[in-house]
C-alpha positions as CSV (number, residue, x, y, z in Angstrom):
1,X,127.5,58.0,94.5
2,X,128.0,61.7,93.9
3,X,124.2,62.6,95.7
4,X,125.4,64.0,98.9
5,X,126.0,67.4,99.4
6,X,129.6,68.5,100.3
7,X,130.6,72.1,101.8
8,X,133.9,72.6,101.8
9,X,134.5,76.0,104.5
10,X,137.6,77.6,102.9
11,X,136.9,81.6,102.8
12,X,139.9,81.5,100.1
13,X,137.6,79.1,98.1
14,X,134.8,81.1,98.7
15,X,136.6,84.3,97.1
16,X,137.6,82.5,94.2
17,X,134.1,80.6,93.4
18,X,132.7,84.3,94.3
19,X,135.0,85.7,91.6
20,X,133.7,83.3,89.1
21,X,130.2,83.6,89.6
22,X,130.5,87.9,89.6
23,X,132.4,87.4,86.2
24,X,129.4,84.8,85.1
25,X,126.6,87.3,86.6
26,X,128.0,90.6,84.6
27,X,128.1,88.8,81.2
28,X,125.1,87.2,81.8
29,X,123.0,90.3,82.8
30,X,125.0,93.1,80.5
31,X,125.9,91.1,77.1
32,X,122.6,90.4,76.5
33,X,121.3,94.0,77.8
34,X,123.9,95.8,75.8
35,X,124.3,93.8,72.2
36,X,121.8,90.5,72.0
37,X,118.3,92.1,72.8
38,X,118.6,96.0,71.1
39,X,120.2,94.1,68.1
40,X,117.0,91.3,68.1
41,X,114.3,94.5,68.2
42,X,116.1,95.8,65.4
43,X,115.7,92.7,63.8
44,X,120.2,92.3,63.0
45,X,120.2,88.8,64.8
46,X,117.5,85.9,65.3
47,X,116.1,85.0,68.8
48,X,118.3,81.8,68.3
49,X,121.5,83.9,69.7
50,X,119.5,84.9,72.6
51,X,118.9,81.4,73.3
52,X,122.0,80.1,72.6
53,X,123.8,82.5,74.9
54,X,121.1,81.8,77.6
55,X,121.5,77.9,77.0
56,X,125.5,77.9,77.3
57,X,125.4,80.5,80.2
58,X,122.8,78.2,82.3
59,X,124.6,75.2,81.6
60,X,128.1,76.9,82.9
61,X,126.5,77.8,86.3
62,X,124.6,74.7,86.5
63,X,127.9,72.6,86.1
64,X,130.2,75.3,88.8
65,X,127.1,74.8,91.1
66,X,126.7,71.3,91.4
67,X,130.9,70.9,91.2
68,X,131.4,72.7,94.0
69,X,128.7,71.3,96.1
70,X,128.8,67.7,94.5
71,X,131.0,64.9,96.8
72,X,133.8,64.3,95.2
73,X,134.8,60.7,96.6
74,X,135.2,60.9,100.3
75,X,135.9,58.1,102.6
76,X,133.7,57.2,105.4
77,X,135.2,57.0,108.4
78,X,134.8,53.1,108.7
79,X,135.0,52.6,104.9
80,X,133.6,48.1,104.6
81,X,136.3,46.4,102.2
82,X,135.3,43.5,100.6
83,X,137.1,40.9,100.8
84,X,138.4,40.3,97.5
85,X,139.6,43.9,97.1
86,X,141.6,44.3,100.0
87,X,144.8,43.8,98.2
88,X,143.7,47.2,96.6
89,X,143.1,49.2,99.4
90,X,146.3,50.6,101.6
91,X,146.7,52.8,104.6
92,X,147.2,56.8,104.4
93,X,149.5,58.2,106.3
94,X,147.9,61.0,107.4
95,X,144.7,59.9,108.4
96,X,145.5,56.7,109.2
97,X,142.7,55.4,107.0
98,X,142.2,52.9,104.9
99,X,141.7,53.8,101.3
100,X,141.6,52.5,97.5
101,X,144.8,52.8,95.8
102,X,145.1,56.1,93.5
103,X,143.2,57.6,96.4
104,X,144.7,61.0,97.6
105,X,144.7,62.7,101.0
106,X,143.6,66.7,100.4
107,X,145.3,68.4,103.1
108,X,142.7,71.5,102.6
109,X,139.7,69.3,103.1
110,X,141.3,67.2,105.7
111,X,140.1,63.8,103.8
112,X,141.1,60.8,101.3
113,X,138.8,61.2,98.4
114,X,138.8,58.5,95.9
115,X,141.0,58.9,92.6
116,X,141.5,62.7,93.2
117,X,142.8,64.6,90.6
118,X,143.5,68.1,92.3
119,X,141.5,70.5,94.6
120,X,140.6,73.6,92.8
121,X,140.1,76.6,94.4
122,X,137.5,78.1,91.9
123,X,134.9,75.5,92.8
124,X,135.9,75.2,96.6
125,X,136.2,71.7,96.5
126,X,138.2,69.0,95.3
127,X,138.1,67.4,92.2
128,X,137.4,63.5,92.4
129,X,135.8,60.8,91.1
130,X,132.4,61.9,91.8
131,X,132.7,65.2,90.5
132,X,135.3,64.9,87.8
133,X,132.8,64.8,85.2
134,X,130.9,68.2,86.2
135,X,134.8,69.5,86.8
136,X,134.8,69.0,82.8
137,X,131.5,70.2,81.8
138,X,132.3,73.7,83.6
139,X,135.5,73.9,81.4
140,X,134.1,73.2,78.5
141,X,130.9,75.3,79.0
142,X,132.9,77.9,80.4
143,X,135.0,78.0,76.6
144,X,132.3,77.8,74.9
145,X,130.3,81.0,77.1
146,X,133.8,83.0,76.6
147,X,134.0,82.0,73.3
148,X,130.7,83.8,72.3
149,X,130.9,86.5,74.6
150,X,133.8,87.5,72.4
151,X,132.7,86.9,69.5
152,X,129.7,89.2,70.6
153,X,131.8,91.7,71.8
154,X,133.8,91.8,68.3
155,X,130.4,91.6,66.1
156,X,128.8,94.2,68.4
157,X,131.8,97.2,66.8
158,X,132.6,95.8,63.3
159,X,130.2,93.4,61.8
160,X,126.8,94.4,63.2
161,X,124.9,97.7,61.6
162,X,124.6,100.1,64.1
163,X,121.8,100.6,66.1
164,X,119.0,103.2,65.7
165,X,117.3,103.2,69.1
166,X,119.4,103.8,71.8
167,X,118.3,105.0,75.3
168,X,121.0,107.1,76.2
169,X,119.2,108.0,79.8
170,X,120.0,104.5,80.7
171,X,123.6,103.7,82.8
172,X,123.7,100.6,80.5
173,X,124.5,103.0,77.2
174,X,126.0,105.2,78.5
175,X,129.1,103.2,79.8
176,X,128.8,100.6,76.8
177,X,132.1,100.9,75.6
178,X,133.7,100.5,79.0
179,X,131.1,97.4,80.2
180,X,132.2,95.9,76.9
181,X,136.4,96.0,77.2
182,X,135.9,94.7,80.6
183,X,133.6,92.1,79.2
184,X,136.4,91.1,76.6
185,X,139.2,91.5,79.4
186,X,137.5,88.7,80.9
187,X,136.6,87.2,78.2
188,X,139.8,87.0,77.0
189,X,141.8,85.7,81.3
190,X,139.1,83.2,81.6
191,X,139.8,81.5,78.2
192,X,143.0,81.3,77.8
193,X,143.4,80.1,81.7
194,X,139.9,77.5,80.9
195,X,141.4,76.2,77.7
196,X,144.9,75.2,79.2
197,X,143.2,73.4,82.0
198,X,140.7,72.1,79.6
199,X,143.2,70.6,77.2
200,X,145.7,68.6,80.7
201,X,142.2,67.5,81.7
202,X,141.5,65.4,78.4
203,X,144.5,64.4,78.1
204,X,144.8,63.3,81.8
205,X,142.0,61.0,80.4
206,X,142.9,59.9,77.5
207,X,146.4,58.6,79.7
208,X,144.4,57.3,82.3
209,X,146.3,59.2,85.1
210,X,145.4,62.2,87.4
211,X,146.8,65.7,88.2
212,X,148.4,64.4,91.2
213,X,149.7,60.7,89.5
214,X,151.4,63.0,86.5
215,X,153.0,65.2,89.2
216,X,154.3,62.4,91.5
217,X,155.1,60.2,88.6
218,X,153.7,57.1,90.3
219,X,152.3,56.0,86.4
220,X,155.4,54.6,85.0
221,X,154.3,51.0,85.3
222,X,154.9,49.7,81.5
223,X,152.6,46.8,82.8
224,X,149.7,49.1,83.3
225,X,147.2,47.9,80.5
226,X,146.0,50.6,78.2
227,X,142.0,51.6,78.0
228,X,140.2,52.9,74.9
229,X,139.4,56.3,75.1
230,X,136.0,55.7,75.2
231,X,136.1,53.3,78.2
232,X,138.2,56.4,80.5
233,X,135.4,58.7,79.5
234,X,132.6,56.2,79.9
235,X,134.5,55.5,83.6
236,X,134.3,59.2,84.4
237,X,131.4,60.3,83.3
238,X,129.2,57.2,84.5
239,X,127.4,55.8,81.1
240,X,128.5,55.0,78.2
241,X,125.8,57.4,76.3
242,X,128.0,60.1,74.8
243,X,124.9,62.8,74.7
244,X,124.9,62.5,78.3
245,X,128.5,63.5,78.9
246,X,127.4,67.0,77.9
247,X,124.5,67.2,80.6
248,X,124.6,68.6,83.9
249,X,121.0,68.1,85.3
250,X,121.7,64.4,85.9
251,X,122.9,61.7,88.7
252,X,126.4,59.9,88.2
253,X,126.2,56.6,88.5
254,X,129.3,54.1,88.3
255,X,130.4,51.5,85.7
256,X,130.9,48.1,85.9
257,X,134.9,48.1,85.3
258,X,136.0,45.4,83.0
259,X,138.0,42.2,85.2
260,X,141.3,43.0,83.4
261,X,141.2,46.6,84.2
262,X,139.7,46.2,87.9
263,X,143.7,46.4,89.5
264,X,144.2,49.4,88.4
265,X,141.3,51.4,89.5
């Protein structure tokens, strides 16, 4: 589940993810260049800042990377149904394949992938079971890398002392104040956009529903049984160990449903 590699060939995908990565490359090579390392040799911050910033900026691209190239739930071509869980299975009609219910057809993939919640162009691929958990952890460590690239940026003009040593032969310092307001133009697109999607993600969770069940309003069903939060986010994530939710460099595996639940997965 979630181990095979899948390449989506969308050159409209390939734009966006290659937008994301440039914006993750320039604050990842100039923020640090610019404000973390001349304020460490002046001794204004701790190295704990620099390796902070490095830790959050690593774990965004580890998350984009491995969303984008992760499987996100597709069918095999001769999907085996057991036998007692055909009554949960049904027939797209586009493929004309059989598929688990709240399975969706992605018209840009040309596929069913298992509970899909949306295909998102920034990570050139869908968004499905198998991947819905990175999905997550790219928003949130996206936030968070925005987040203190801002606060950076602000600290840098009017809370840091100003700094003593400055090359001014260098490209970097001599464009600083331009490299930093398009740093904070950024910073300020990519978490306000991030933090909206964040915040319909959870709560598509904590409901139980997907992108595509909220917009074709197939969840009214008052007889639908109601999970604990903690069992939705144990279901996407694959364990039940909360620390793990917030780790990329690990394999997905699924859970066990409970029997009273298992009819509506």
């Amino acid at each position: 589940m979630g181990r095979r590699i899948h390449f989506v060939i969308d050159p409209q995908g390939w734009c966006c993810m290659g937008l994301i990565i440039f914006v993750w490359l320039y604050n990842t090579i100039f923020i640090p260049k610019v404000i973390l390392f001349p304020h460490y040799e002046e001794g204004h911050i701790s190295v704990v800042a620099i390796f902070c910033y490095y830790f959050c900026s690593l774990f965004c691209i580890a998350s984009l990377l491995r969303a984008s190239v992760a499987d996100p739930g597709k069918l095999p071509e001769n999907p085996k149904i057991p036998i007692t869980e055909r009554e949960y299975w049904e027939l797209c009609n586009k493929c004309n394949m059989m598929r688990p219910k709240r399975s969706h057809h992605c018209s840009r993939c040309g596929h069913c992938v298992r509970r899909m919640d949306h295909h998102c162009p920034w990570i050139n691929n869908c968004v499905g079971e198998d991947n819905h958990w990175l999905f997550l952890q790219l928003c949130f460590y996206t936030q968070i890398l925005s987040s203190y690239t801002l606060i950076l940026d602000f600290c840098h003009y009017y809370y840091f002392l100003p700094l003593k040593k400055e090359n001014w032969d260098v490209f970097v310092f001599r464009h600083e104040l331009a490299l930093l307001r398009i740093s904070a133009f950024m910073g300020l697109i990519i978490l306000g956009g991030i933090s909206g999607l964040f915040y319909t993600q959870l709560m598509g969770i904590f409901t139980d529903t997907t992108s595509i069940e909220k917009m074709s309003n197939c969840c009214e069903d008052i007889s639908r049984p109601q999970k604990p939060w903690q069992q939705t986010f144990s279901e996407v994530f694959g364990t039940r160990w909360k620390i793990l939710w917030f780790i990329p460099f690990r394999q997905r595996q699924p859970l066990r449903v409970p029997y009273h639940f298992a009819s509506h997965i």
